[in-house]
N, C-alpha and C positions, 0 to 999 in steps of 0.2 A: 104576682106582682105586688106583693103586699108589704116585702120587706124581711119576708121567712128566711131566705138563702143571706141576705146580705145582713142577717142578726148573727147567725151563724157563721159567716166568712169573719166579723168582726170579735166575737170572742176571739177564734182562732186564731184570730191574728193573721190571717191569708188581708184582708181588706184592712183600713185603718180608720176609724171614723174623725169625721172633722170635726165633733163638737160630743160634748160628756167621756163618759169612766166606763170602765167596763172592770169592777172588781171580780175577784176569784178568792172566796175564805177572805177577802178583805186586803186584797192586791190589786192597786189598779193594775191591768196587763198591756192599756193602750199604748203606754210608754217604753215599755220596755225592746233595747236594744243590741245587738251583738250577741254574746255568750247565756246574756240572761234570756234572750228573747228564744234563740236556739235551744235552751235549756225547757224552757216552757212548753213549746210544742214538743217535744221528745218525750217529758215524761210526763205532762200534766194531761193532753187531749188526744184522742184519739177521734179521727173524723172517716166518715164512711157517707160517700157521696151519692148521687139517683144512678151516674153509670159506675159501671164497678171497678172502669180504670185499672186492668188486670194487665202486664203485659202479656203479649200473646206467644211470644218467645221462649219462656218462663213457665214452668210447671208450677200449678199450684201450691205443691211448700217452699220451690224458688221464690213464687210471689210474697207468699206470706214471710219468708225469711229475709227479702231484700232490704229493706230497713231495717231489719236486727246485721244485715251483713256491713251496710255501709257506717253502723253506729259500732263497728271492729268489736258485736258482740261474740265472746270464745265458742267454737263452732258447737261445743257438746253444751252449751245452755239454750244456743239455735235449736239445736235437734230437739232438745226437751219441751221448749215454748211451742214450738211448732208442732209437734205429737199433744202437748197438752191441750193445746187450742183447739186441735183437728178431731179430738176427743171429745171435748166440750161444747161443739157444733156439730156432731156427728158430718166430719165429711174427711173420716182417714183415709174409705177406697177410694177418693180422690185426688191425691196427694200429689201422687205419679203422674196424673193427667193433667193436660193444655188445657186452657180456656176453652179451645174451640172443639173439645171433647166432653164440656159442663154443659149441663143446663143452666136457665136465667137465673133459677133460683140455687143453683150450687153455685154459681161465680158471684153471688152476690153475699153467701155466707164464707164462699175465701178471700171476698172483702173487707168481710168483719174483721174473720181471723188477722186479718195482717195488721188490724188495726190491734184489735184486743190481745196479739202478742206481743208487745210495746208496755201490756203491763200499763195500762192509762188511769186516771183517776176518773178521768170524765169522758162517757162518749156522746160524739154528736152524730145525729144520721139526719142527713138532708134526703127525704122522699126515698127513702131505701127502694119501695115495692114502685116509686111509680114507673119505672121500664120493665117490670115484669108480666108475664102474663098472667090471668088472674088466677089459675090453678097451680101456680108457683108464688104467687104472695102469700098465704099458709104458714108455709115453710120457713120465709123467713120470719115473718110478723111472732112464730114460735119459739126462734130464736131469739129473737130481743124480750119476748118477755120471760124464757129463763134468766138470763143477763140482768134484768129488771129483780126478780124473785131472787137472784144470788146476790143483791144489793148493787150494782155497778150503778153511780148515778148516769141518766141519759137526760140529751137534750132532743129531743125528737120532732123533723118536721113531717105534717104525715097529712095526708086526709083522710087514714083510714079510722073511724069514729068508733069503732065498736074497738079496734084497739087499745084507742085512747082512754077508751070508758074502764076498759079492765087493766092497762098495767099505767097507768099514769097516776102519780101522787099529785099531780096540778097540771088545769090546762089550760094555756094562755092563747087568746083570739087574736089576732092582728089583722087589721085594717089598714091600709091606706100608712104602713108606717109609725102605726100609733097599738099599743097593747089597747083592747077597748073591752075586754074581758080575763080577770085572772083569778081564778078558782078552783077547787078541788072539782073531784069529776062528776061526783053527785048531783054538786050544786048547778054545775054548767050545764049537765044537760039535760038534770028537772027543770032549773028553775033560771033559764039564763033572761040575765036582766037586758043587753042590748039589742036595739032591734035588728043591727045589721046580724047580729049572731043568731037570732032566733030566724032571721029569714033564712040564714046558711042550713041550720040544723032541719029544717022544715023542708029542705031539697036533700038532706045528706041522709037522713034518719027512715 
């Protein structure tokens, strides 16, 4: 309740805010509408949500392909994105298979994929692990931090602390709506200055 999802829905541009800027490389993106605003989510973001929003009808490279389908990308660059990505996340014997044929933590890494075969500059992941069960957060949390280690910049909300500590270049606290900590990972969780953060860390840690 802090304001995590609705920072995130607001880059994206899914939500709108009523008041400031939200730049990108020095773009505001709140404004933007029509062709440019379609343009921006197509190729600048990539968002992967807490559920993994799979159709259930659809085979996992139909899933991961259906936005490459509807953006009338030529089928033999589909077939390549889609084989690269499934490479990349190791889940090619999955391809063939339904959702309700995955587990939590393979329908949640052909969530990625669908994102991260759009080719994004930026992804965002809202609470990836929090619907997973916990011997399936591993899996994915290994996934984003190859993703991380291949350079993809990520926006990540998360609570899981020990990820944060190892793939995050900076990690920002919010409270109530307000950033009330923003630091690299060393310093946040040696030496963190606010108290509402040092009480979180003292139940999380």
């Amino acid at each position: 309740g802090s304001g995590k999802t609705t920072l995130l829905n607001c880059i994206a541009t899914i939500d709108r805010p009523t008041a400031g800027h939200i730049r990108i490389e020095g773009k505001d993106v709140t404004g933007l509408k029509g062709k440019d605003l379609s343009r921006f989510r197509r190729e600048r973001l990539g968002f992967v949500f807490q559920d993994c929003n799979l159709l259930d009808t659809l085979t996992a490279f139909e899933n991961i392909a259906l936005a490459l389908t509807i953006l009338k990308t030529p089928a033999g660059e589909i077939e390549g994105r889609v084989q690269e990505t499934a490479r990349l996340l190791d889940i090619t014997p999955c391809l063939n298979k339904f959702p309700y044929q995955l587990s939590g933590g393979q329908q949640q890494r052909i969530a990625i994929a669908r994102s991260l075969a759009l080719q994004p500059e930026v992804m965002l992941f809202d609470e990836p692990t929090s619907a997973l069960d916990p011997e399936m957060v591993g899996e994915v949390l290994d996934v984003m931090k190859k993703l991380a280690a291949d350079g993809m910049t990520m926006l990540v909300v998360t609570h899981e602390m020990g990820f944060a500590r190892e793939a995050a270049d900076r990690v920002i606290f919010i409270d109530g709506g307000v950033i009330v900590e923003d630091s690299a990972p060393e310093e946040f969780f040696a030496h963190p200055k606010n108290k509402r953060l040092q009480d979180f860390l003292s139940k999380m840690l």
